[in-house]
C-alpha atoms as one frame of an Amber mdcrd trajectory, in Angstrom:
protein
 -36.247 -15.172 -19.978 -36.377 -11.669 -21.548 -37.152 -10.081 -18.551 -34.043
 -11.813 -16.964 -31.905 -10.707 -19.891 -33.066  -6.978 -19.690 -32.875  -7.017
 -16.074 -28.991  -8.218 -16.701 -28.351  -5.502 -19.530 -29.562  -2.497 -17.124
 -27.552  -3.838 -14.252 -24.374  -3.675 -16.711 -25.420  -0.402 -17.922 -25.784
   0.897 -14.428 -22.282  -0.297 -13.252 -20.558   0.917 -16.389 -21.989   3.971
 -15.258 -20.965   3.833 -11.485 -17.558   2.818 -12.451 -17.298   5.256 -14.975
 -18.106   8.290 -13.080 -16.086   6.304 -10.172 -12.790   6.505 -12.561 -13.704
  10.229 -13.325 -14.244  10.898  -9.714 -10.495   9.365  -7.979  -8.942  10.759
 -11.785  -9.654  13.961 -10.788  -8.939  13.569  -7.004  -5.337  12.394  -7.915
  -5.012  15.860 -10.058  -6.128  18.021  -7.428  -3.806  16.360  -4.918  -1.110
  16.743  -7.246  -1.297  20.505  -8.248   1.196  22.334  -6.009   1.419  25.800
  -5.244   4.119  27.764  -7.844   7.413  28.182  -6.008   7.805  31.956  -5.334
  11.162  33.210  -7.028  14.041  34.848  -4.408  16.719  36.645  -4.456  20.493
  34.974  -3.791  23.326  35.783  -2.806  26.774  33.775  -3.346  30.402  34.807
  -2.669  33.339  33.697  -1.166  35.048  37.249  -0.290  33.509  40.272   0.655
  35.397  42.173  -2.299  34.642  39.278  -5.136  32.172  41.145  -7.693  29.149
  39.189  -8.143  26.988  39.050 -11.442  23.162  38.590 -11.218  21.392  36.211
 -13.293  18.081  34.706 -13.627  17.522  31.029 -12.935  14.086  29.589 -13.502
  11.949  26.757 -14.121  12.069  23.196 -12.956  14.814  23.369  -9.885  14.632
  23.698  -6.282  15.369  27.365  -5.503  14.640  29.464  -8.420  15.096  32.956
  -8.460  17.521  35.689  -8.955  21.072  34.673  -8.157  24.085  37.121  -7.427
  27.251  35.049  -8.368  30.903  35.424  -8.668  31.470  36.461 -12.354  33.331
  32.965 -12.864  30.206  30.901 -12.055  29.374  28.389 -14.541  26.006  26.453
 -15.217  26.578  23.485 -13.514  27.914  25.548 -10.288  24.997  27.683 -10.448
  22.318  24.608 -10.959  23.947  22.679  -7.709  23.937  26.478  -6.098  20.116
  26.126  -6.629  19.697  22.723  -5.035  19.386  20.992  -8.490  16.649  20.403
 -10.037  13.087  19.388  -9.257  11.998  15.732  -9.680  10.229  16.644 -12.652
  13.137  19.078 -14.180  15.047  17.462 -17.300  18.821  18.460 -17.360  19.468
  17.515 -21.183  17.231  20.675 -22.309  18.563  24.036 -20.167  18.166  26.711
 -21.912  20.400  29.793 -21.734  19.606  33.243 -22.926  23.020  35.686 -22.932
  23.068  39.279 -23.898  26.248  38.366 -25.421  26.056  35.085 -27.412  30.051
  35.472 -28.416  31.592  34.315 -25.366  29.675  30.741 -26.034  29.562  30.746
 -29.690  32.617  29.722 -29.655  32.406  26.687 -27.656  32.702  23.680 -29.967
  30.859  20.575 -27.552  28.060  18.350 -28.247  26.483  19.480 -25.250  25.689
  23.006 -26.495  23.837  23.927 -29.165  23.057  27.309 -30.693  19.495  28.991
 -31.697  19.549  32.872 -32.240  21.986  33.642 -29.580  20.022  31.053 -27.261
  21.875  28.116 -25.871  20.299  24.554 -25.322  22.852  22.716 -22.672  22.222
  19.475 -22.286  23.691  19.244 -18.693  23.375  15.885 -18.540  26.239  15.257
 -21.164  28.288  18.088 -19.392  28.203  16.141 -15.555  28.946  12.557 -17.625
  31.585  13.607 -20.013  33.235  17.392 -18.274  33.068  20.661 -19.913  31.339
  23.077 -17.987  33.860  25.050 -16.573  33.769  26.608 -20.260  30.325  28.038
 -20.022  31.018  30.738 -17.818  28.298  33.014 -16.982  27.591  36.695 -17.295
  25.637  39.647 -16.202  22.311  39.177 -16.978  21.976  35.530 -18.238  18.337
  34.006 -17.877  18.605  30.158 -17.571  15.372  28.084 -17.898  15.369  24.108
 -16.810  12.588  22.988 -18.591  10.192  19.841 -17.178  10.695  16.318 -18.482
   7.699  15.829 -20.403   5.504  12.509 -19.381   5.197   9.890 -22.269   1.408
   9.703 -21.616  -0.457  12.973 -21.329  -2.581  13.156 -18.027  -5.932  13.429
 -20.726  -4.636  10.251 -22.138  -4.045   8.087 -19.323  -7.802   9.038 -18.660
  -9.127   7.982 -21.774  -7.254   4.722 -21.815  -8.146   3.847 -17.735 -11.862
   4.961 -18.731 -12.007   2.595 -22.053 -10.259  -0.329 -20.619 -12.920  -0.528
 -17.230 -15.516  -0.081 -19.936 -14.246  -2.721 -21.533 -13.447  -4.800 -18.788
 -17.162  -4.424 -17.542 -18.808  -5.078 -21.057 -16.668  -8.065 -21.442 -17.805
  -9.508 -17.904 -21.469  -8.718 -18.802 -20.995 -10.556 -21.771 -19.250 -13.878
 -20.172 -21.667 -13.867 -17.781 -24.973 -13.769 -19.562 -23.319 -16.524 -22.292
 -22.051 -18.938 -18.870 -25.800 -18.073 -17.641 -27.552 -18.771 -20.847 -25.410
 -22.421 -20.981 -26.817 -23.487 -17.764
């Protein structure tokens, strides 16, 4: 009867074990399947005349085509975001951030879509597609744009620790419903 008991205990200790390293192992299978190789930043070019001036600014971060983009001077964010193919799956439109070497031409803009930080801009270009407004945030020479990804509820590391605990759990529980239905019989 002991013997059968600690027999049962080291089988649930080995498959707690098994499993455990099992969860590690396809964990970190999924993560290496999902890093991707960083987009390389290019250079491009948009106009609609040959004798349109263009302005170059930076767009980077979570969109399709990021890079260094040579606009008409009356190119706006939204223009230049669609321009760029939108965003990535993982880029989150109510956080864009815009850096201008001159903060005056949008200080004045009075919309709950744009906020001001130390002549940085945080557009929440969600608000601007829903409710209009972007034609007023024109943009000009030299204006870096960053779209930002959405960040997960769940961190990776904690989605770990709660899939590792609950198959512990899981397995302890079984363990212990089966030796008490064995015990019974």
């Amino acid at each position: 009867m002991v013997l059968n008991k600690a027999v049962r205990f080291l089988m649930s200790v080995v498959l707690i074990i098994t499993t455990t390293q099992t969860a590690f192992a396809q964990e970190s299978g999924l993560l290496l399947s999902d890093i991707k190789p960083p987009q390389q930043a290019a250079e491009y070019i948009f106009r609609s005349s040959q004798k349109e001036s263009l302005i170059a600014v930076q767009l980077l971060g979570a969109v399709n085509k990021p890079g260094i983009y040579y606009v008409p001077a009356n190119t706006d964010l939204l223009k230049l975001i669609t321009l760029a193919g939108g965003t990535t799956n993982g880029g989150d439109l109510s956080e864009v951030l815009v850096r201008k070497l001159e903060p005056k031409s949008w200080s004045e803009i009075k919309s709950k879509a744009v906020s001001e930080y130390q002549g940085a801009f945080e557009v929440d270009a969600e608000k601007l597609i829903k409710f209009g407004g972007a034609r007023s945030l024109k943009l000009q020479q030299d204006d870096f744009i960053y779209v930002p990804p959405k960040t997960p509820w769940v961190s990776n590391e904690a989605a770990r620790g709660i899939t590792i605990v609950s198959v512990v759990l899981g397995i302890a529980l079984t363990a212990i419903l089966i030796d008490k239905n064995t015990d019974n019989k």
